[in-house]
MARMIKE-211875 format. One record per residue (C-alpha): x negated, y negated, z negated. Coordinates in steps of 0.05 Angstrom, whole numbers, plus 5000, padded with zeros to 4 digits. Layout:
residues N
XYZ/...
END
This chain:
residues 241
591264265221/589064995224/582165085212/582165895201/588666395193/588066935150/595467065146/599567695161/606767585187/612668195192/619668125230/623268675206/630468875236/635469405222/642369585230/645369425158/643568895105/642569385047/637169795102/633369155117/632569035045/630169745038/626069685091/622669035074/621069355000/617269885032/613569535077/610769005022/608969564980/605069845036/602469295045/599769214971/597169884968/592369755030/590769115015/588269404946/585070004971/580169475003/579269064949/584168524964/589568264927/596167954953/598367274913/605567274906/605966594879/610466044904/608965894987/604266444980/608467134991/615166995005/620867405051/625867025096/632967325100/637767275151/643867805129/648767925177/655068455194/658968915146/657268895073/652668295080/655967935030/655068354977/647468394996/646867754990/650767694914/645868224899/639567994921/640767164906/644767254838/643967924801/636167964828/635267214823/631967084893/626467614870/625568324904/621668764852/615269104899/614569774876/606869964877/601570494846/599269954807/605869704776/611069184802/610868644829/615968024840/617167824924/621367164927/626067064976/625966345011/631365985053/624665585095/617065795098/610665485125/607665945168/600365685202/602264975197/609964985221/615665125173/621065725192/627365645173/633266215168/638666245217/632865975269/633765205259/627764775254/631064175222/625464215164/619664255214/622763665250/622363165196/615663565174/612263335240/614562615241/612562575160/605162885177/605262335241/607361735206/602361965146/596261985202/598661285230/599160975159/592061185134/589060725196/594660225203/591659665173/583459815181/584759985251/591359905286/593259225263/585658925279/586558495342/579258505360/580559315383/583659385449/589559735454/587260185498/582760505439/588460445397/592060895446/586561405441/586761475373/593861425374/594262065422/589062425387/591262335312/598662165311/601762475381/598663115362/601163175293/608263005325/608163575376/603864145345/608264785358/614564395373/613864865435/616165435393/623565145367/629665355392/637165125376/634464425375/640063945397/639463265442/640762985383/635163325347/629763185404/632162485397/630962365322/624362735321/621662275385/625261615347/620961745280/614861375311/618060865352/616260305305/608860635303/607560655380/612059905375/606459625334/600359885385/604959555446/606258875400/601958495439/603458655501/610158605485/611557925463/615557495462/620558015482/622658435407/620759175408/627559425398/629359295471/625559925496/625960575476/620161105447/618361305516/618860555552/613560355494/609261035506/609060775574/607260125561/601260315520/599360785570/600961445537/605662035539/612562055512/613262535460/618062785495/614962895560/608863305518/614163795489/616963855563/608964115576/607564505522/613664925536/610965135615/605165205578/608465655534/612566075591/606066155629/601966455568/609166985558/607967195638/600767305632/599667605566/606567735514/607868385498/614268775536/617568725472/617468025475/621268055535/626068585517/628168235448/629967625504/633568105557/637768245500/639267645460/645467345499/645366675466/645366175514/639165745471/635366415474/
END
C-alpha cells in the first residue's frame, strides 16, 4: 500500500498536560519555519497535519476542557509568517495503519479486514468463483492480495485482546470459505474455523502470520532499534508492554 513516505512523525512527552501542549506548539512552529525556509509548505488540512493527545495526571482535565471546548479541537501554530490552525484527532493514519489514543488499535482492526474483504471482492466473481482455476492459484492470489492487506503492520499493535485477534482473523472466514468450497463439500463451511480452512487451501492462518511478523519484529529491535527504544520498554511496567 506504501509506494513512497514522505511523512515526518513526533512523540512528544512531558511531565504535565499544560507542558506537553506547550511543547507540541513549539515544535510545529519549528517545524513550519524550516519547512518554509526550504521552500516547502506544511498542509494542515483534515488527515493531513493533525496532533494525537493522550492527557494524563494532575490538571489534565482542565487541559483537555481547554484544548477540546474553548479551542475547539484546534491548537493555533504560532509562526513568522502568521498562524496557523493544528487539529487535534482522537485516530490518525500514519503510513498505511491508523493510531489511535490511549494505544488501542480497534480502528486499524476493522481497517485491515475492510481493505481485505475490498481486495477479495474486486476478483470474487472474475476470478475466485471461476471453477476452471485451480484452487491452488486461487490461494496464491489469495496470499498475495488479500492475506497481506489483513496482516500489514498488525505486528506493531499492542493491548489487543483474544477477543480482538479473534474478530480480526474471523472477518475473512467466509472469503478463504469460498476458495476451500470445493474441497469442502458436502460438509457446510461453518464447521471449521479460519485457520482449519487456511489449512485446507493450503495457506497460513492469519493468525499464525501475525505470530511471524512479531519474531520478525523482536529480531529487527535486537539488531538495529535505538537504546531508547529499549529504555522506554525497561520502564513501561504494563504487563501488554
Amino acid at each position: 500500500e506504501i509506494t513512497f513516505v514522505d511523512d515526518i512523525a513526533y512523540a512528544l512527552h512531558s511531565t504535565s498536560p499544560d507542558e506537553v501542549i506547550s511543547t507540541l506548539q513549539v515544535v510545529c512552529s519549528s517545524l513550519h519555519d524550516s519547512a518554509a525556509a526550504r521552500g516547502l509548505t506544511i498542509n494542515y488540512q483534515t488527515g493531513k497535519t493533525e496532533a494525537l493527545l493522550k492527557l494524563a495526571g494532575k490538571g489534565s482535565t482542565a487541559t483537555k476542557h481547554k484544548v477540546w471546548h474553548t479551542c475547539g479541537g484546534q491548537l493555533p501554530i504560532v509562526t513568522e509568517h502568521g498562524v496557523e490552525q493544528l487539529r487535534l484527532v482522537h485516530s490518525y493514519r500514519h503510513l498505511g495503519s491508523y493510531v489511535q489514543d490511549h494505544a488501542v488499535s480497534q480502528k486499524d482492526l476493522r481497517h485491515r479486514v475492510a481493505q481485505a474483504r475490498k481486495a477479495f471482492g474486486q476478483l470474487s466473481r472474475q476470478f475466485y468463483g471461476r471453477r476452471n482455476v485451480h484452487v491452488k492459484t486461487k490461494s496464491a492470489v489469495f496470499e498475495a492480495l488479500v492475506l497481506s492487506r489483513l496482516t500489514y503492520n498488525v505486528h506493531t499493535w499492542a493491548w489487543v485482546t483474544e477477543k480482538d485477534i479473534v474478530q480480526w482473523e474471523n472477518g475473512i472466514r467466509s472469503q478463504v470459505a469460498s476458495l476451500a468450497q470445493t474441497v469442502l463439500r458436502p460438509v457446510p463451511h461453518f464447521h471449521f474455523s479460519t485457520a482449519e480452512l487456511c489449512a485446507i487451501v493450503d495457506i497460513s492462518a492469519p493468525r499464525d502470520i501475525l505470530h511471524a511478523n512479531r519474531l520478525r519484529y523482536v529480531k529487527r529491535a535486537i539488531q538495529t532499534a535505538p537504546a531508547a527504544l529499549w529504555t522506554f520498554l525497561h520502564e513501561n511496567q504494563s504487563e501488554h508492554s
